[in-house]
Biopython code that builds the backbone (N, CA, C, O; Angstrom):
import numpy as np
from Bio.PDB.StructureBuilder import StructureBuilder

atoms = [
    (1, "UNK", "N", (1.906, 0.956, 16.471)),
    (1, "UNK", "CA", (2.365, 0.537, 15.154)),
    (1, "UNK", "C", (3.749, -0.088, 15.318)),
    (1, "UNK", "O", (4.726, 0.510, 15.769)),
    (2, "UNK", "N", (3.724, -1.362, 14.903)),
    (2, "UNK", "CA", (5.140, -2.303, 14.977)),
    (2, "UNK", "C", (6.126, -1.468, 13.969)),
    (2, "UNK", "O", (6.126, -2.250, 13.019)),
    (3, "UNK", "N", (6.825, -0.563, 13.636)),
    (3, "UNK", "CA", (7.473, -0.459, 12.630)),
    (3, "UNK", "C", (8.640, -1.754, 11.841)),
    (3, "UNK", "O", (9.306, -1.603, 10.816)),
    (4, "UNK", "N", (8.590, -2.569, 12.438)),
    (4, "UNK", "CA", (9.664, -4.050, 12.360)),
    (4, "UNK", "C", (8.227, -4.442, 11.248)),
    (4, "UNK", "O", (8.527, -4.551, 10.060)),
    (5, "UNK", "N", (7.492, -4.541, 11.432)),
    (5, "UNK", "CA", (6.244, -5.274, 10.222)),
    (5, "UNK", "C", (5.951, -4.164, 9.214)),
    (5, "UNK", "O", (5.233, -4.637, 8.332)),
    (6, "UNK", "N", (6.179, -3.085, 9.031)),
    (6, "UNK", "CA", (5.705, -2.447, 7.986)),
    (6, "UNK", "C", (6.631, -2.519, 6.484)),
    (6, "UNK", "O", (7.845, -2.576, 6.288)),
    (7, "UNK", "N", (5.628, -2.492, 5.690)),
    (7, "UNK", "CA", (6.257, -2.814, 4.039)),
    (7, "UNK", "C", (6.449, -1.663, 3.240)),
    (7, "UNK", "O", (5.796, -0.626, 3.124)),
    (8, "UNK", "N", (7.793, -2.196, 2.560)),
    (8, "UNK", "CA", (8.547, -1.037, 1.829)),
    (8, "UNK", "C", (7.825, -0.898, 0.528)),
    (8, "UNK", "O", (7.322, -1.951, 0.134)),
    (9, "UNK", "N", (7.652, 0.152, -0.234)),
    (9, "UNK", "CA", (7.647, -0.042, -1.568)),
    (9, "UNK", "C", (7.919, -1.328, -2.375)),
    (9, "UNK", "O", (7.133, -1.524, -3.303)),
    (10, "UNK", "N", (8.699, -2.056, -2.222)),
    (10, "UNK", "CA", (9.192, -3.266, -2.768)),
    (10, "UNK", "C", (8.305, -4.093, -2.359)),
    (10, "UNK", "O", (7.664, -4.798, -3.138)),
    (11, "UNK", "N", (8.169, -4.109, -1.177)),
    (11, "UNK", "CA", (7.523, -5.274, -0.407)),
    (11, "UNK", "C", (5.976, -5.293, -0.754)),
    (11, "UNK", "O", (5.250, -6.268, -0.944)),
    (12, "UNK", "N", (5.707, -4.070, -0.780)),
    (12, "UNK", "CA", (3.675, -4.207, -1.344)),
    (12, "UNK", "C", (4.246, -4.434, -2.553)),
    (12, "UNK", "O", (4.303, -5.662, -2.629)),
    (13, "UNK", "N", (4.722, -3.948, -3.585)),
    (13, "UNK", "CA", (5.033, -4.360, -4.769)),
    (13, "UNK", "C", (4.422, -5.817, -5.009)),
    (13, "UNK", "O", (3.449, -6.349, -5.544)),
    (14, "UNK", "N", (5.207, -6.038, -4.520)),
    (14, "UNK", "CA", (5.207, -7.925, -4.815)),
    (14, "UNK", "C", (3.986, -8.425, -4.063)),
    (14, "UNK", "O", (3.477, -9.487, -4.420)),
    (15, "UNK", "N", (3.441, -7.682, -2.972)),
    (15, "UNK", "CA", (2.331, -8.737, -2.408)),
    (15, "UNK", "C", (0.834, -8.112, -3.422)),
    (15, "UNK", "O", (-0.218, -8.740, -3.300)),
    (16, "UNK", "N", (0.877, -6.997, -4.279)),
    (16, "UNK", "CA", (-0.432, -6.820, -4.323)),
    (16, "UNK", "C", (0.561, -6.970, -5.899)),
    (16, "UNK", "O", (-0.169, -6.387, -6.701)),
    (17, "UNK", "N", (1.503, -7.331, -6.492)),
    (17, "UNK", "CA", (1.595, -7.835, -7.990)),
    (17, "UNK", "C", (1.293, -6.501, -8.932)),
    (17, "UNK", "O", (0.542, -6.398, -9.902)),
    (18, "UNK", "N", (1.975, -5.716, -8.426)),
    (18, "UNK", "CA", (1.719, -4.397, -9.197)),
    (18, "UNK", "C", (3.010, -3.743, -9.148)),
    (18, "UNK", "O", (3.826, -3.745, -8.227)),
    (19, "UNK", "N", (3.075, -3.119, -10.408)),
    (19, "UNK", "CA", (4.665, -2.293, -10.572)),
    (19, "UNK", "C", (4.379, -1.287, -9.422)),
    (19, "UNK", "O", (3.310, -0.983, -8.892)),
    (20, "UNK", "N", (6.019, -0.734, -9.126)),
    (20, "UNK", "CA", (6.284, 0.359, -8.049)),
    (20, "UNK", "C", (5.858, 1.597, -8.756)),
    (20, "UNK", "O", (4.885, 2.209, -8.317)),
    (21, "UNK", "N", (6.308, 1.901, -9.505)),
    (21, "UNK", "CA", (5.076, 3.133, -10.079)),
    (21, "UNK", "C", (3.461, 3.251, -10.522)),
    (21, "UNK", "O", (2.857, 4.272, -10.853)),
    (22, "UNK", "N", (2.993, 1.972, -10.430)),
    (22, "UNK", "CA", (1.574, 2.042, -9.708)),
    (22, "UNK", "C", (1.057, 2.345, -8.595)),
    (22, "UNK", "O", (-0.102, 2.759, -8.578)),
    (23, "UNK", "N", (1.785, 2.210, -7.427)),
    (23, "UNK", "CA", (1.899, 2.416, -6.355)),
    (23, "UNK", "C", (2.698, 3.647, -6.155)),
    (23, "UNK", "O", (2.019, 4.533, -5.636)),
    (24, "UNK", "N", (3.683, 3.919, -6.351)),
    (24, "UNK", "CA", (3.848, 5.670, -6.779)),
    (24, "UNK", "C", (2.236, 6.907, -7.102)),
    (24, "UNK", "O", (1.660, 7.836, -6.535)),
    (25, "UNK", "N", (2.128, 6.019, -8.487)),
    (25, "UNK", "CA", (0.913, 6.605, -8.944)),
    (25, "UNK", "C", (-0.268, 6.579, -7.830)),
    (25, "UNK", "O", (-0.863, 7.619, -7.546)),
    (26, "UNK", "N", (-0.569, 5.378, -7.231)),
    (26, "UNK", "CA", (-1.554, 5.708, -5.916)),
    (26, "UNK", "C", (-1.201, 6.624, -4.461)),
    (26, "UNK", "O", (-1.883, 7.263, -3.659)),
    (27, "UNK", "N", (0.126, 6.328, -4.601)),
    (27, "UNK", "CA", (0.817, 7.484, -3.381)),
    (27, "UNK", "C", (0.202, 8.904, -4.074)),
    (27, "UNK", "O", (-0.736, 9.346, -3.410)),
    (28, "UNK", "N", (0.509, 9.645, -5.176)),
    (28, "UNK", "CA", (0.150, 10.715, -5.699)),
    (28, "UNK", "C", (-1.109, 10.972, -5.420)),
    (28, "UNK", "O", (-1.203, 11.782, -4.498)),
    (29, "UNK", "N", (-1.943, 10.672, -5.772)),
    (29, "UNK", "CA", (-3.407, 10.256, -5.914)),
    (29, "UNK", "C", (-4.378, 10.105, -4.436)),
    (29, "UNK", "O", (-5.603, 10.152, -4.320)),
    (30, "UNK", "N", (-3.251, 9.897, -3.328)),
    (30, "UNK", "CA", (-3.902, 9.744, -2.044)),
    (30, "UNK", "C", (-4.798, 8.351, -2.445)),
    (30, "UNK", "O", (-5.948, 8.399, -2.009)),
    (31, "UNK", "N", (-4.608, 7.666, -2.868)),
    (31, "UNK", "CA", (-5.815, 6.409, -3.179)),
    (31, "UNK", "C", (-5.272, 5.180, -2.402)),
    (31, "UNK", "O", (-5.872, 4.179, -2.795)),
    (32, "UNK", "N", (-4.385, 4.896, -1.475)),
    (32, "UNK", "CA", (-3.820, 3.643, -0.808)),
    (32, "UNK", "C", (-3.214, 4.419, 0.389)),
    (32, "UNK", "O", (-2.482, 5.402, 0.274)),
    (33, "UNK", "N", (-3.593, 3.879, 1.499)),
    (33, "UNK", "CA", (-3.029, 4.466, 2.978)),
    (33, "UNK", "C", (-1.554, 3.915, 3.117)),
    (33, "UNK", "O", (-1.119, 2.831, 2.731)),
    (34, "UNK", "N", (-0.906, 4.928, 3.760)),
    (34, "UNK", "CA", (0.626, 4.920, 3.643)),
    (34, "UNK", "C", (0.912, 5.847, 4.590)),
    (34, "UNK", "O", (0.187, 6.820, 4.800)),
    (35, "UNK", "N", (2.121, 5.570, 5.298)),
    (35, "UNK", "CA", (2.731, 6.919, 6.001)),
    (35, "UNK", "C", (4.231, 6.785, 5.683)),
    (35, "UNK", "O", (4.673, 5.783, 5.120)),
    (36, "UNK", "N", (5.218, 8.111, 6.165)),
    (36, "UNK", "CA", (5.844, 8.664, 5.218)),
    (36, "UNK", "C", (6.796, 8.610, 6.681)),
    (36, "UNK", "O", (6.425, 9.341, 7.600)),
    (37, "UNK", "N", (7.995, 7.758, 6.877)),
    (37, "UNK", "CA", (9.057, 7.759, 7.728)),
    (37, "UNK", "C", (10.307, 7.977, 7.475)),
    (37, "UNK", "O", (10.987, 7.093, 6.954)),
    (38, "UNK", "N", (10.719, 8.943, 7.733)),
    (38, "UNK", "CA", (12.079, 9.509, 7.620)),
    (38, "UNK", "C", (12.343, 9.576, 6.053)),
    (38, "UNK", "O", (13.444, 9.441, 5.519)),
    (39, "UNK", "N", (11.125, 9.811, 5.414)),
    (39, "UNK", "CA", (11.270, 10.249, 3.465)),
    (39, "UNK", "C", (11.131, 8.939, 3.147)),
    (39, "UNK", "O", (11.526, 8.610, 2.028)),
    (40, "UNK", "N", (10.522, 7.851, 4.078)),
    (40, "UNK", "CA", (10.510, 6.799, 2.992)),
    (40, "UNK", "C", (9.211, 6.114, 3.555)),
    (40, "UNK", "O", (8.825, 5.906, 4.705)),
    (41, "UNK", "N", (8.607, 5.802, 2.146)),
    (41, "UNK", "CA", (6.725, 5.588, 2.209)),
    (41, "UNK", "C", (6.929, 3.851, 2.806)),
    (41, "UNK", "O", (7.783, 3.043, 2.440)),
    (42, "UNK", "N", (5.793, 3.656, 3.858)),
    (42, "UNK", "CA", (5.714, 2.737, 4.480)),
    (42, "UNK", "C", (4.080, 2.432, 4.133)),
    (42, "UNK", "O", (3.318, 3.222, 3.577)),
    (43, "UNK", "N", (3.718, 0.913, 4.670)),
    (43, "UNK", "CA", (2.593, 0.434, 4.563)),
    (43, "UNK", "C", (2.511, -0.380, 5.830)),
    (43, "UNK", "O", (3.491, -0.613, 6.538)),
    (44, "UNK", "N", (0.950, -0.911, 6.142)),
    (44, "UNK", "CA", (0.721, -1.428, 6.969)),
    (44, "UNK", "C", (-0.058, -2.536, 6.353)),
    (44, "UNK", "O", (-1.122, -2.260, 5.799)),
    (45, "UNK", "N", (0.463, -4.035, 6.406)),
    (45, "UNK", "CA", (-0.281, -4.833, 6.032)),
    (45, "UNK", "C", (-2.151, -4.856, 6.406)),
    (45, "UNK", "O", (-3.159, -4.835, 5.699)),
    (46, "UNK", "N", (-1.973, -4.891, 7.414)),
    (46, "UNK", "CA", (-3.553, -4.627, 8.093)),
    (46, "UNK", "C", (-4.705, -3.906, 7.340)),
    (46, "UNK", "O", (-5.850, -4.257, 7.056)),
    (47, "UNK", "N", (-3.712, -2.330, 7.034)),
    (47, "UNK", "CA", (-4.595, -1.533, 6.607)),
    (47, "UNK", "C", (-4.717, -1.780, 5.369)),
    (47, "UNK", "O", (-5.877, -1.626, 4.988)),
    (48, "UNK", "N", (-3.559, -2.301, 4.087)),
    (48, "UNK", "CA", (-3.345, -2.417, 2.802)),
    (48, "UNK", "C", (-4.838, -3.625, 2.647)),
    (48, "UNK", "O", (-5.757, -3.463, 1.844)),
    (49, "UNK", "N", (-4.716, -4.852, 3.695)),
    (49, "UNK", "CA", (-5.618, -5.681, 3.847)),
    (49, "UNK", "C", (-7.311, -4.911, 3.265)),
    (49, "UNK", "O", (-7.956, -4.860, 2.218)),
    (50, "UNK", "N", (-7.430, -4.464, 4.559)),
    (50, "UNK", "CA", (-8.621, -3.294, 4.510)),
    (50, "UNK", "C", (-9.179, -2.700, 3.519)),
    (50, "UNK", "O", (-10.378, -2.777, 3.253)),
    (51, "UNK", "N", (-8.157, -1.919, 2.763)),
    (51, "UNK", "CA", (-8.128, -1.136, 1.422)),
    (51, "UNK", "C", (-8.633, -1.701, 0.677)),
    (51, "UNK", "O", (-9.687, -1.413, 0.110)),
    (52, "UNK", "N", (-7.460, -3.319, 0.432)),
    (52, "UNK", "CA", (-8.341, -3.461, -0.684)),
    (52, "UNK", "C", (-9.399, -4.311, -0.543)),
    (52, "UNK", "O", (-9.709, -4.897, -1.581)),
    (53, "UNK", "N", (-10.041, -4.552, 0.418)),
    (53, "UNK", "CA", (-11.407, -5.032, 0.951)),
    (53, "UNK", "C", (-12.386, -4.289, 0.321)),
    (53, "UNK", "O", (-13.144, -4.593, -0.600)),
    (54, "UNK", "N", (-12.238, -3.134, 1.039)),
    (54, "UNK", "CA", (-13.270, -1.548, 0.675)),
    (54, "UNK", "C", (-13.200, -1.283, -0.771)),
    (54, "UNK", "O", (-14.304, -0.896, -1.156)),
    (55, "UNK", "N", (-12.007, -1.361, -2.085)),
    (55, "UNK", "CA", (-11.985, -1.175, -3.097)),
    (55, "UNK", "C", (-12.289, -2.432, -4.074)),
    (55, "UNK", "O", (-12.184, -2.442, -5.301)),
    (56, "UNK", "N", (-12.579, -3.193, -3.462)),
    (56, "UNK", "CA", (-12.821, -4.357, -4.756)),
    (56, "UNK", "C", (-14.172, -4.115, -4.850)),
    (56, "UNK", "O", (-14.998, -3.934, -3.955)),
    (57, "UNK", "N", (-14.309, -4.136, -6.190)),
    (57, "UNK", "CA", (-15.906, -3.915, -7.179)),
    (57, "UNK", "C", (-16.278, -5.627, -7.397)),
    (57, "UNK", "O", (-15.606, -6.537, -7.883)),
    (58, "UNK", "N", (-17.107, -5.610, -7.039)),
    (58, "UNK", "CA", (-18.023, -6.847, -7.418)),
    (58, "UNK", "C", (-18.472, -7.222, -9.153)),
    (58, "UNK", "O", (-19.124, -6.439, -9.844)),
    (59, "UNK", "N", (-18.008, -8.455, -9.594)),
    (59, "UNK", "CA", (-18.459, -8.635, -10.779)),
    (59, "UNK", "C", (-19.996, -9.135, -10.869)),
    (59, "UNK", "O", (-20.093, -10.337, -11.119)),
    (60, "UNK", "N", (-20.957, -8.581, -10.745)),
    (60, "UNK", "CA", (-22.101, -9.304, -11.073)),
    (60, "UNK", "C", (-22.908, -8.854, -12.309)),
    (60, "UNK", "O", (-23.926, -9.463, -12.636)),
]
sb = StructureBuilder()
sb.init_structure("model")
sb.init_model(0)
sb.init_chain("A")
sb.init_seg("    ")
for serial, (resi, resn, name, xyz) in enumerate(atoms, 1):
    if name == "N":
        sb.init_residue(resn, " ", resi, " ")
    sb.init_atom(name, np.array(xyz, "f"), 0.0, 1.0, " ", f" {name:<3s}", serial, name[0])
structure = sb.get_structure()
């Protein structure tokens, strides 16, 4: 794991266009993969990628 590429709170913020306490709220919830470095929640583009691959519902 590169830690130099992983995204802050702020940083998914803005790439998935959702307030930081949505993402709070999914930290709670265990519902978005994250790990937790020195008290401060990190992301992995790759996996955030992934996620929301696996979570998008199909409109048909």
């Amino acid at each position: 794991m590169d830690i130099a590429a992983l995204m802050t709170i702020d940083d998914l913020s803005l790439y998935l266009k959702v307030s930081r306490r949505t993402i709070y709220e999914w930290l709670k919830h265990h519902k978005i993969p994250a790990v937790k470095l020195v008290g401060q929640w990190r992301f992995q583009k790759e996996k955030i990628d992934s996620w929301m691959v696996e979570n998008t519902k199909s409109i048909n």
